[in-house]
C-alpha positions as CSV (number, residue, x, y, z in Angstrom):
1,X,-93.1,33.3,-11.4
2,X,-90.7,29.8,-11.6
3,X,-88.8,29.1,-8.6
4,X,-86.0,27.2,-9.3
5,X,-84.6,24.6,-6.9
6,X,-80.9,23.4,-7.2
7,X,-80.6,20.0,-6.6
8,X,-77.8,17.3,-6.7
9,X,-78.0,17.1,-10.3
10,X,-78.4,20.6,-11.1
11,X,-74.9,21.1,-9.2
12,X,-73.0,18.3,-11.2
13,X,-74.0,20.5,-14.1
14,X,-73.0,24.1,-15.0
15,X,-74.5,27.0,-16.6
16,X,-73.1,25.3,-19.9
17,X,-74.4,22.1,-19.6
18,X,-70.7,20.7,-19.0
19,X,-69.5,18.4,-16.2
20,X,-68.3,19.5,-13.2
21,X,-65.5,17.5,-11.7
22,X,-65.1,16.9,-7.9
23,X,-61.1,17.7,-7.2
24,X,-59.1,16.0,-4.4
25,X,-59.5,17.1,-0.7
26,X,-56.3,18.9,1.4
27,X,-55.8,15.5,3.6
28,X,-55.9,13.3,0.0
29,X,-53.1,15.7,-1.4
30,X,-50.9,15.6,1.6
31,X,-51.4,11.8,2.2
32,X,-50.1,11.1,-1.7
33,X,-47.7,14.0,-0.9
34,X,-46.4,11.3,1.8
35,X,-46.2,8.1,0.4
36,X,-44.5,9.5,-2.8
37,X,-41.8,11.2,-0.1
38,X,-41.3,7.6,1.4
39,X,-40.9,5.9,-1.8
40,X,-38.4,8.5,-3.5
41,X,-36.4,8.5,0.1
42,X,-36.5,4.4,-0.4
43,X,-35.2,4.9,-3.8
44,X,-32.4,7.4,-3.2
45,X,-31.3,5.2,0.3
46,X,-31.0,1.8,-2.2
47,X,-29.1,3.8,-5.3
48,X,-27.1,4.9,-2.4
49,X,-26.3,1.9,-1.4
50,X,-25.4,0.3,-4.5
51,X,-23.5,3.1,-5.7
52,X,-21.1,3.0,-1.9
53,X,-21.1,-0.7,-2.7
54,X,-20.0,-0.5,-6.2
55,X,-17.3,2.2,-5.3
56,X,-16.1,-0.4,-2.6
57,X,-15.9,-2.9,-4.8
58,X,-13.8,-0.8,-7.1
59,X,-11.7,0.8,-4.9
60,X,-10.6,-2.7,-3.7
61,X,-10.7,-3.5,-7.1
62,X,-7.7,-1.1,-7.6
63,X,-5.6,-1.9,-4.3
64,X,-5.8,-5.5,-4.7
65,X,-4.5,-4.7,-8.6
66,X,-1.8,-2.6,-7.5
67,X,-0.4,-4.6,-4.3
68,X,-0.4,-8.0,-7.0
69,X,1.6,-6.3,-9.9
70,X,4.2,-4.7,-7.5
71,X,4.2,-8.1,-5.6
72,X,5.0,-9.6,-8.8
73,X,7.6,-7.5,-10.0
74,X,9.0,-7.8,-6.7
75,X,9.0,-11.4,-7.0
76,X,10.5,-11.9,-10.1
77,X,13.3,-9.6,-9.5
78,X,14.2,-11.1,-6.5
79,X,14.6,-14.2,-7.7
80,X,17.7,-13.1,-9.3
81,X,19.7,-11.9,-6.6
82,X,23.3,-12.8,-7.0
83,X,25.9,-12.6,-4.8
84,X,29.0,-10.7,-6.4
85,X,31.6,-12.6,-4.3
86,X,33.8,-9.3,-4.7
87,X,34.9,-7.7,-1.0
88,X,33.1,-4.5,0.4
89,X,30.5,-4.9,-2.5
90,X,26.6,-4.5,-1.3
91,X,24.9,-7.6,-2.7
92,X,21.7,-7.4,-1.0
93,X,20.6,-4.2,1.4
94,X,17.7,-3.5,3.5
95,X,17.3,-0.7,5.9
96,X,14.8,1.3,8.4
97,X,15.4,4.9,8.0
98,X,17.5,6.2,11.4
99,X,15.1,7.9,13.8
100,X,16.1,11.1,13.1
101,X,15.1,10.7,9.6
102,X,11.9,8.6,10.1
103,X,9.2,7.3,12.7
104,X,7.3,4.8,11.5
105,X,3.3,5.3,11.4
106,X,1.3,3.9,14.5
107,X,-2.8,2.8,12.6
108,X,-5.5,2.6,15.3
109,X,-7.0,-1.3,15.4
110,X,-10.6,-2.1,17.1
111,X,-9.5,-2.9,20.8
112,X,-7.3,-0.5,21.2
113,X,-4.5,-2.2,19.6
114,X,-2.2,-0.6,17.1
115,X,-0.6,-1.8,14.1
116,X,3.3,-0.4,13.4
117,X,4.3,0.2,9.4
118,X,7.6,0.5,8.8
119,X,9.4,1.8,5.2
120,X,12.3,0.3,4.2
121,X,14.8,0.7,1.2
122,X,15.6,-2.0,-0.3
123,X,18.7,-2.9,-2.6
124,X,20.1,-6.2,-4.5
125,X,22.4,-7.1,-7.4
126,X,21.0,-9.5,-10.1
127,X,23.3,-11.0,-13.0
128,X,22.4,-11.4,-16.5
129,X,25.1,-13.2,-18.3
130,X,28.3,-11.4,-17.9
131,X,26.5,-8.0,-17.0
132,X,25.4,-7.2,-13.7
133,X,22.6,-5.3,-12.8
134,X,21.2,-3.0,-9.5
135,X,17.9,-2.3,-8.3
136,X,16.0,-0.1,-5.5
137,X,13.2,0.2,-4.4
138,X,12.2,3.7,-1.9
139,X,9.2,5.5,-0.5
140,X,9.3,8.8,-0.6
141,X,7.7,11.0,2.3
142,X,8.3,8.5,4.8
143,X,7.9,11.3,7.4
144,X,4.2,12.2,6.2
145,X,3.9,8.4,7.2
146,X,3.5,7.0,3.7
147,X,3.8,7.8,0.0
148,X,4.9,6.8,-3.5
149,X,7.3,3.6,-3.8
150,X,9.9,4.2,-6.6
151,X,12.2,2.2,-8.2
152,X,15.9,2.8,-9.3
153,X,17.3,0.3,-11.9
154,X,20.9,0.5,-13.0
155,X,22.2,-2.1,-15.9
156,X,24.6,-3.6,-18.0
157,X,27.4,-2.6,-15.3
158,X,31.1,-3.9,-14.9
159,X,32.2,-6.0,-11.9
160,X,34.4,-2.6,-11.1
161,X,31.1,-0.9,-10.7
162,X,29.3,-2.7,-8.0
163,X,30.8,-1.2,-4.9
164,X,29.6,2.5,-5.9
165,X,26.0,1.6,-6.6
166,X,24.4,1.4,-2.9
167,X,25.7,4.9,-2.6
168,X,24.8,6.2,-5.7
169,X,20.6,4.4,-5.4
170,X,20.7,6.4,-2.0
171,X,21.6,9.3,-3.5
172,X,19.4,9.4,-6.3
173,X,16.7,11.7,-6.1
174,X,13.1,10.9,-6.1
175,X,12.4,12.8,-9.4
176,X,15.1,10.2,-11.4
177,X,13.6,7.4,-10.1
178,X,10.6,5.2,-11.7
179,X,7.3,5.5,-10.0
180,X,5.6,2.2,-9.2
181,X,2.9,2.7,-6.5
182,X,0.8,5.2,-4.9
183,X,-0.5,5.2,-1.4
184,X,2.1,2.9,-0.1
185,X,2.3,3.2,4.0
186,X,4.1,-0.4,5.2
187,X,7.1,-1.9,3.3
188,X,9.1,-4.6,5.3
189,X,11.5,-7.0,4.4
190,X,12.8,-9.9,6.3
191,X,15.9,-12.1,5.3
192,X,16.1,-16.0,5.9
193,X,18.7,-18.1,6.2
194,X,18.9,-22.1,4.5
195,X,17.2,-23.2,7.7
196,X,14.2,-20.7,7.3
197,X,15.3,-18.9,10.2
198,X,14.7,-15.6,10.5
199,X,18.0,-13.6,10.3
200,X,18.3,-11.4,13.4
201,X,22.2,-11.3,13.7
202,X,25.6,-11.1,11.9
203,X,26.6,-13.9,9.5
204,X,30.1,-15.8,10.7
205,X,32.9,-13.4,8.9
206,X,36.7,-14.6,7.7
207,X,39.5,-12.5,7.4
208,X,39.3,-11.2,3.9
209,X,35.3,-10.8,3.6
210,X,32.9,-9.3,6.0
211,X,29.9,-11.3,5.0
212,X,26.8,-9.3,6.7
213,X,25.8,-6.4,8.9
214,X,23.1,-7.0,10.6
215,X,21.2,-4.8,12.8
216,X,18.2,-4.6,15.0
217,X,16.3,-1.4,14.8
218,X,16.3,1.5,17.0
219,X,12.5,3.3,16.0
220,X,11.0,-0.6,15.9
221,X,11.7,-3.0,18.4
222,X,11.8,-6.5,17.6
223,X,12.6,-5.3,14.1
224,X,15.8,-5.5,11.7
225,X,16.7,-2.0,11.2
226,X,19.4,-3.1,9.1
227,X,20.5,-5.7,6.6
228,X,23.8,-5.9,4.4
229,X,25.1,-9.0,2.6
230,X,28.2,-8.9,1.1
231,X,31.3,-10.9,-0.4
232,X,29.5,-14.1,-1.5
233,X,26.1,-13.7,1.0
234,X,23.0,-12.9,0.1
235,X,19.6,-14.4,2.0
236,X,18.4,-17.6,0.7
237,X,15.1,-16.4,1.0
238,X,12.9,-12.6,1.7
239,X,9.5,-12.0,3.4
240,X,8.3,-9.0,1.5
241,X,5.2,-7.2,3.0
242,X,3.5,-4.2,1.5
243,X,0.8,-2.2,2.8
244,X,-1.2,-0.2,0.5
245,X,-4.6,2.6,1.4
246,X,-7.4,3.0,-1.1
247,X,-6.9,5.1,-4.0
248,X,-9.6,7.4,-3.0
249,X,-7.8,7.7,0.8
250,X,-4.8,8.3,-0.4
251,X,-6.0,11.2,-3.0
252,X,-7.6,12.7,0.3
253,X,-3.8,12.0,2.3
254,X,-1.8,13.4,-0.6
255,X,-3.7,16.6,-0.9
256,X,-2.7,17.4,2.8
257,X,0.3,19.5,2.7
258,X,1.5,19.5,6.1
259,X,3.6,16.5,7.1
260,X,2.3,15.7,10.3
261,X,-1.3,16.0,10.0
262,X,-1.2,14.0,6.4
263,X,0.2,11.4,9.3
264,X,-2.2,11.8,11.9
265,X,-5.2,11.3,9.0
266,X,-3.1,7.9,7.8
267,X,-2.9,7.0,11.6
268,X,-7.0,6.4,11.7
269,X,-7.0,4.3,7.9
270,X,-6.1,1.2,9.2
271,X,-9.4,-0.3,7.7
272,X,-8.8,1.0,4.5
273,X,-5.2,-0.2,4.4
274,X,-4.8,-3.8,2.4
275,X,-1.7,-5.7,3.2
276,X,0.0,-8.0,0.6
277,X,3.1,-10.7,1.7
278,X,4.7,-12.9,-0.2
279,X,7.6,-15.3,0.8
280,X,10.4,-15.3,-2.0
281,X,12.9,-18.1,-1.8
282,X,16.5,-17.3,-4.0
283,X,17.9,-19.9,-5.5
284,X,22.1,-18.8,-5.7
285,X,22.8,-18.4,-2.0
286,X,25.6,-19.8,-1.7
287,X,25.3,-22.2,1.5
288,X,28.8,-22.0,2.3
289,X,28.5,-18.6,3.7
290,X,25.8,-19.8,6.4
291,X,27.7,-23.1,7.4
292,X,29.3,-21.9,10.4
293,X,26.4,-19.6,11.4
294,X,23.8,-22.2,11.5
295,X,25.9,-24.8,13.4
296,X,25.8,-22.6,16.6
């Protein structure tokens, strides 16, 4: 009778003569497991990365579009500001909203500090030729604490139809006026004088023209609540600053229904909010309305 021993070759070998392969162990598997969980974690935390970077870069992108083409419009219309030199006719108007109307929106700084936005209206005559033109500019929702800035444009008007048009771009609703920018939280204007003074009081008036109102605000100290030129006054220059959130933040604000909370979520943005200022000198002020002033 054969006896037949198995040995180490016998075993590599099966009953078929084919080769018998040794497979990986438990511990080999779960190591390999490991490593390829690092490496695909590595991956996804660098796509991750570039994709938040690359979403930065176009969301800034986009703000830093937006706040230069309405600083530019801005720019060149204000360039043509003309004084009408007719009595009780607006020539140039900037205003705070009254408190009942509007609070302006407090943004959270590192430090503990705050920042204060304010929204004005703003309003000015320009002349082409013989024509005479009026423009606006508004942001609507300024209780939610920011929103869309709109324009209102009037043109080809008679001298006879100046003194109505302050009324009538304050009385305009939202939906016949143009939009121009989304997400818009801060819009300030300051007036100058020939000096470069900041204008913080009343121009020096005569007997047949009231040359300015001028107004320090009641919801923003330190602030002009209130600017009006008239008769042959205008600024001879304008500080305009605009402060303007992400697109994507202000997608998120805008879908907030409720006033005060869409507020509350602007409040803590303040990081997210780029700020554009530009100073716009206006070349027909007519000096003769700031010679008494500035002498004081």
């Amino acid at each position: 009778m054969n006896v037949w021993h198995a040995t180490d070759e016998n075993r590599m070998w099966g009953r078929t003569g084919g080769a018998r392969v040794r497979a990986f162990s438990l511990i080999e598997i779960l190591v390999v497991a490991g490593l390829l969980s690092v490496i695909i974690l590595g991956l996804v935390a660098m796509f991750g990365q570039t994709q938040r970077a690359f979403r930065t870069g176009l969301a800034q992108t986009d703000v830093l579009e937006s706040g230069r083409l309405v600083g530019d419009l801005l720019r060149r219309e204000l360039v043509l500001v003309t004084p009408s030199g007719l009595p009780n006719v607006a020539n140039f108007y900037a205003e705070i909203p009254p408190p009942f109307v509007y609070q302006p929106l407090l943004q959270d700084l590192p430090g503990g500090e705050q920042r204060t936005n304010v929204l004005m209206d703003l309003f000015f005559l320009t002349r082409e030729n013989r024509r005479w033109n009026a423009i606006g500019y508004r942001v609507g929702s300024p209780d939610a604490g920011g929103g869309v800035l709109y324009r209102y444009a009037a043109t080809n008007l008679a001298p006879e139809e100046l003194r109505a048009q302050l009324l009538a771009f304050l009385k305009t609703p939202l939906t016949n006026l143009n939009r121009v920018a989304d997400g818009v939280v801060h819009f300030r204007v300051r007036a100058f004088d020939t000096n470069g003074v900041w204008i913080r009081e009343d121009l020096p008036n005569d007997p047949n023209h009231i040359r300015s109102d001028v107004r320090l605000s009641g919801v923003v100290p330190g602030e002009v609540g209130l600017y009006l030129f008239k008769s042959n006054a205008i600024p001879a220059a304008v500080e305009v600053e605009l402060g303007v959130v992400e697109r994507r933040t202000w997608e998120r604000a805008a879908s907030i229904p409720d006033p005060a909370a869409r507020r509350e979520f602007l409040r803590q943005q303040a990081g997210r909010t780029h700020l554009f200022r530009q100073w716009v000198k206006l070349p027909l002020v007519d000096p003769s309305a700031y010679w008494d002033w500035e002498t004081r």
